[in-house]
N, C-alpha and C positions, 0 to 999 in steps of 0.2 A: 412439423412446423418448418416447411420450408419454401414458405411463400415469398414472393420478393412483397418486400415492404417501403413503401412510399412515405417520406417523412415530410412535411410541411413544416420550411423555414421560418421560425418563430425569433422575431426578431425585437426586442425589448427596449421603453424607454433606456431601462438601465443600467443598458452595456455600454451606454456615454466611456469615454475614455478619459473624460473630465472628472467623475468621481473619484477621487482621490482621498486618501486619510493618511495622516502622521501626526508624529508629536517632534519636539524639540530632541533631535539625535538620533532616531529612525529616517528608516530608507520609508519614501513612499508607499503605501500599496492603492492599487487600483481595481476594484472591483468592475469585472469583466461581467458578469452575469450573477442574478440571483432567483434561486426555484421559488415557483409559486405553487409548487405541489399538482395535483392533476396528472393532466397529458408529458409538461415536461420533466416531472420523478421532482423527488422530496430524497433528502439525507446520502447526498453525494459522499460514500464511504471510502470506495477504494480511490487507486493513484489517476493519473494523469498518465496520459501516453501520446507520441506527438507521429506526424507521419512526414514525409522528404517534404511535403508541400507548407509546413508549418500549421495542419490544423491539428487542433486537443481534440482528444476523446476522453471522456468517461463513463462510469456509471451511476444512478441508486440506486438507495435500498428498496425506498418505496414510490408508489403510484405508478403512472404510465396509464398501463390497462385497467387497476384495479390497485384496493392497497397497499396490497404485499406484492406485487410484481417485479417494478422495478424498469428501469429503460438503459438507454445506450444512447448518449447523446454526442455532439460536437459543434466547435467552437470552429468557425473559420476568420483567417485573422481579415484584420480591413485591406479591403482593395489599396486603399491608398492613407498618405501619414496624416494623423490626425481624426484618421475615420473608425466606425464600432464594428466591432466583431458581430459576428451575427450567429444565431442560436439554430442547432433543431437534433429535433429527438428521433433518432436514427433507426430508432429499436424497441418498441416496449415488451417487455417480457408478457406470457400467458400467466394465469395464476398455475399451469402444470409446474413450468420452470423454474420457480420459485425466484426470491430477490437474487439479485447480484452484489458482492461484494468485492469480490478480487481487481487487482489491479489489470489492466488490459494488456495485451501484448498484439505489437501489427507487422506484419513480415511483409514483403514485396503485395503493402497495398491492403492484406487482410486482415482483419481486425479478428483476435481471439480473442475470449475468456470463459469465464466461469458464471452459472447461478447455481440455485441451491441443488439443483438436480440434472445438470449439465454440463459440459464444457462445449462450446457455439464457436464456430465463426462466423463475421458478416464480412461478404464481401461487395465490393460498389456494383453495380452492373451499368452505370453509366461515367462517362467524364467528368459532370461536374458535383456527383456524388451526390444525387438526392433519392438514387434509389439501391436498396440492399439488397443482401438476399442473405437470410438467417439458415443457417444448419445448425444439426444437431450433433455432436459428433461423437460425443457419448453420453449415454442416461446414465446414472449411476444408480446402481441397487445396493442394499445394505451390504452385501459381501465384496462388493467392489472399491464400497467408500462414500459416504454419506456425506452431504453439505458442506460442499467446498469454499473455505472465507480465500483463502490466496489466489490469483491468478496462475495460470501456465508460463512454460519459458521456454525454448527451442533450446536443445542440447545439440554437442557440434554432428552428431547423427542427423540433425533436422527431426528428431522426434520431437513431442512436448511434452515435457513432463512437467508432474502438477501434484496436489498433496489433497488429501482432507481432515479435516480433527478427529472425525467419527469414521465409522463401518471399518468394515477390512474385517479380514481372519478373527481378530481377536475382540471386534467392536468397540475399538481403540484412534482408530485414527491407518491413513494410507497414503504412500509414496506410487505414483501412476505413471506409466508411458504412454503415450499413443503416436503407432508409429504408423508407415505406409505409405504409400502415394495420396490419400487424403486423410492421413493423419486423424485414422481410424478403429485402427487394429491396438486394442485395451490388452497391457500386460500390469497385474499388478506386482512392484518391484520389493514391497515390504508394507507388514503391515503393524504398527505400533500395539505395544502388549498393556492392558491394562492392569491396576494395581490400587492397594489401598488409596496412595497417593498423587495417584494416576485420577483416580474414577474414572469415565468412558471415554475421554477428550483428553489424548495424549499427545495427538496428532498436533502438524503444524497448523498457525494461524497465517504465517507470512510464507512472500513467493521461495524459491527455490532459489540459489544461488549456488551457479556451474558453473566449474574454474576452468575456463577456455583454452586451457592447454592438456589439462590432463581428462578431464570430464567427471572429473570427481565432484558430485554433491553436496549439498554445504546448507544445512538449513538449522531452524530453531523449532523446540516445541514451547506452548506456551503453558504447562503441564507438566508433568510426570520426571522420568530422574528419582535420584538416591532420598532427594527433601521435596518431591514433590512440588519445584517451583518452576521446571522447566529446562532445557539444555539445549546447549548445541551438540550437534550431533554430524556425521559424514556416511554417505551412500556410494561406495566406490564398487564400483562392477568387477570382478576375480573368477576369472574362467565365465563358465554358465550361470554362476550366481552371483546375488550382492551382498557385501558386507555394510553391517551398523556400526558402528563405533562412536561412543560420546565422547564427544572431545571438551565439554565441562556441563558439570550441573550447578545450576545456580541454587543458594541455600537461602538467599532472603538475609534478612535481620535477628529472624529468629532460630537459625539453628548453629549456632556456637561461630561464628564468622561472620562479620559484615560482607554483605552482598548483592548485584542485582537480583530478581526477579521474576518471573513471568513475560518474557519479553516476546512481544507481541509483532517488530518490526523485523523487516528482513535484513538480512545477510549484505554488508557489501564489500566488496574489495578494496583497499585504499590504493596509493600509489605508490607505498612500500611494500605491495605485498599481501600484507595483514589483512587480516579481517576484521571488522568494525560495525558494530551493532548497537543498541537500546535494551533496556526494561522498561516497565511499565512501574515497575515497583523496586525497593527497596534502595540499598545506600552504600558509601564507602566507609561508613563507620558513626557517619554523625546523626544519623537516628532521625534522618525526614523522610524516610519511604517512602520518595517521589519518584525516584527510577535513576539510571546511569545510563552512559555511555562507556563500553566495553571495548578490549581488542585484544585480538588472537593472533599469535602467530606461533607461526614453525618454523624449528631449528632440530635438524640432525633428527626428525622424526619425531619429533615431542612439539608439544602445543603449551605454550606459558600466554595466562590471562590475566588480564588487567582495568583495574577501571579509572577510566580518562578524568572523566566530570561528576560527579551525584547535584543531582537536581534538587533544588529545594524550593521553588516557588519563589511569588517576591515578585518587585519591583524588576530585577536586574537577573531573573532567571524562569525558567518554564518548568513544569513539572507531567508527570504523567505522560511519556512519548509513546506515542501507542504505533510511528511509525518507523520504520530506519533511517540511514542516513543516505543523501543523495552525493557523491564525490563531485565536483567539478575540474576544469580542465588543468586547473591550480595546483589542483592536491590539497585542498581543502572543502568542506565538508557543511553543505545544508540541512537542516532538519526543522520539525514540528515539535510540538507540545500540546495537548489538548486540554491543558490546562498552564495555570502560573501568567507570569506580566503584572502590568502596575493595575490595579483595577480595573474593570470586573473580573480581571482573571479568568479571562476565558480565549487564554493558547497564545502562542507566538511561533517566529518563525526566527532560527537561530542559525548564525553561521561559525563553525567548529574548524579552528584553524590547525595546520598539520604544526608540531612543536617548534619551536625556536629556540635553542639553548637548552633544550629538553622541556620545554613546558607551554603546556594547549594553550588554548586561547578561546574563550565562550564569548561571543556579542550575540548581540537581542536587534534584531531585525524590526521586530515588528512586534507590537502586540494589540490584538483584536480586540474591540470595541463589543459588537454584537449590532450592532446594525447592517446597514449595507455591504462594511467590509467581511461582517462571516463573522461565525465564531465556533471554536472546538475542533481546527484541525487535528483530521485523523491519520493526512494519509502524506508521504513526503514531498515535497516541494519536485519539479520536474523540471529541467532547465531546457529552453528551445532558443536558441539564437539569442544566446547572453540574459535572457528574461528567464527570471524565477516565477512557475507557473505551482498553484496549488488549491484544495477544495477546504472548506467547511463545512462541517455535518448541521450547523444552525446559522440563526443571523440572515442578514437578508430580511423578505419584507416580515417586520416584526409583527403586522396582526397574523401574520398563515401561520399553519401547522400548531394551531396550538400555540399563539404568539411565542413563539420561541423562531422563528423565521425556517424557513425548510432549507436552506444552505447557502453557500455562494462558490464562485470560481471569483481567485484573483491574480493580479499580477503585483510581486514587487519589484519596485522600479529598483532600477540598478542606478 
């Protein structure tokens, strides 16, 4: 598969920059684009990624070529203020490839990622980017690593490393490099061990997170651990080999400690330092097993964790973050929900402030209707020149897909 591919700019009434939705004390959002299923994909899962020239790229899960395919599409901004973005689908996967879900990553101009059965880059072969050229850069076979949900991430070697939930040595899940002059050459760096409470998907769901000074790895599982709910865990390289170390396992609510979760989002740095994350599930003690916001850090070699926020749906909160958190230039902190807000409760987008006096601070940005503006953000909010950029896995035109709408891309006005 490494034809160059010709994309046809598909350009919609409904990237208007007039469509706009709020309520009394939310920031605007402006729905940019919304899938009609087909040629340009249905169920926009993973993130957003932007490139020096300000266009978005993403993916879905489904359509393109076929149902389960999937594409690669992009969003370039208007020529001039006041005018619509304009749509096209850059990429449809083959049904070999399987969907894509991971978040993208694009280096001088290249766009990487993941589907079920590969990790690809496209790269433009012309100026104004309307034609690709897809590679394959590695197939993945069960002993290597099976159905990769997170995208890749360049470590400061310029290799990419990347994870899967399944395959590997133990058919648990796999931590991956691919290194080389075309970022080719497959080493696998660990491979997750399964267990009662493991079952086969111990592996990570979210990207990888490399701390830029030491190179040490830093991810979550959404699985496995002492209860079975998931951990964070560190991949640091020592001589010839790598070491695993968990650095916590989450217990849930139900095993003798309130707790996050299952946590599904990635890893991010804050601007103390820390680390700072999501579940998907559980609490800080009050019994809503909506999920938290966590943070990690280190002192004198030891790691003390903590939870920020617990989620409990509602009017005035989000629950279920199936994403992590986006930092901005602030020191303070974007996020999703794929569920919670004031009815229909279907997701918000929330801005998570660094402490003042010792203590956070939750607002509610937005919350999603299910029409035009989307509904059921999965994936975190991406910020491109002061505008908060984000996907919907439904919403959008509500007879497609099963009247539940096939997704949307929007923007919140600032």
């Amino acid at each position: 598969m490494r034809a160059i591919i010709r994309a046809a700019v598909l350009v919609a009434a409904g990237l208007a920059l007039s469509v706009r939705y709020a309520s009394a004390g939310e920031h605007a959002v402006t729905a940019l684009y919304d899938f009609k299923g087909g040629k340009d994909g249905d169920d926009p899962v993973g993130g957003l990624a932007a490139d020096n020239a300000g266009n978005i790229y993403g993916t879905t899960y489904y359509d393109g070529g076929c149902i389960y395919c999937g594409t690669v599409f992009m969003l370039r901004p208007p020529g001039k203020k006041g005018g619509s973005w304009s749509f096209s689908t850059i990429y449809a996967f083959p049904s070999s490839s399987g969907e894509a879900t991971g978040a993208l990553t694009i280096h001088n101009g290249v766009v990487y990622g993941t589907a079920t059965t590969e990790v690809f880059s496209l790269r433009p072969t012309n100026k104004s980017k309307t034609a690709w050229k897809h590679t394959t850069l590695h197939h993945f076979k069960p002993t290597s690593g099976q159905a990769p949900y997170a995208g890749v991430v360049f470590g400061l070697d310029g290799a990419l490393y990347g994870s899967t939930p399944q395959g590997g040595q133990h058919k648990a899940g796999t931590i991956f490099r691919l290194s080389g002059g075309d970022n080719t050459s497959y080493d696998l760096l660990y491979s997750f061990e399964a267990s009662k409470q493991n079952g086969d998907q111990a592996g990570p769901f979210a990207n990888l997170l490399i701390d830029p000074k030491t190179g040490v790895i830093y991810g979550t599982t959404y699985s496995g651990g002492k209860y079975g709910q998931g951990t964070v865990f560190s991949l640091e390289q020592k001589g010839g080999s790598w070491e695993h170390n968990v650095l916590h396992d989450f217990r849930g609510i139900y095993n003798g400690s309130a707790d996050g979760s299952q946590p599904r989002g990635a890893l991010t740095f804050g601007s103390d330092g820390a680390m700072y994350g999501t579940t998907e599930s559980g609490d800080n003690g009050g019994f809503w097993n909506q999920g938290t916001i966590y943070r990690l850090a280190q002192s004198d070699g030891k790691w003390s964790y903590s939870i920020l926020h617990e989620f409990i749906g509602g009017d005035e909160d989000g629950s279920e973050p199936k994403s992590g958190l986006t930092l901005a230039k602030d020191g303070s902190f974007y996020g999703t929900t794929s569920g919670g807000g004031p009815n229909p409760y279907e997701g918000v987008v929330y801005r998570f402030d660094q402490p003042q006096k010792g203590k956070w601070d939750f607002s509610l940005l937005y919350h999603f209707r299910g029409g035009k503006d989307g509904a059921f953000p999965w994936a975190p909010p991406l910020i491109v020149n002061q505008g908060l950029f984000g996907t919907t896995i439904e919403g959008g035109h509500a007879t497609l897909c099963n009247f539940t709408g096939c997704g949307a891309v929007y923007r919140v006005d600032q």
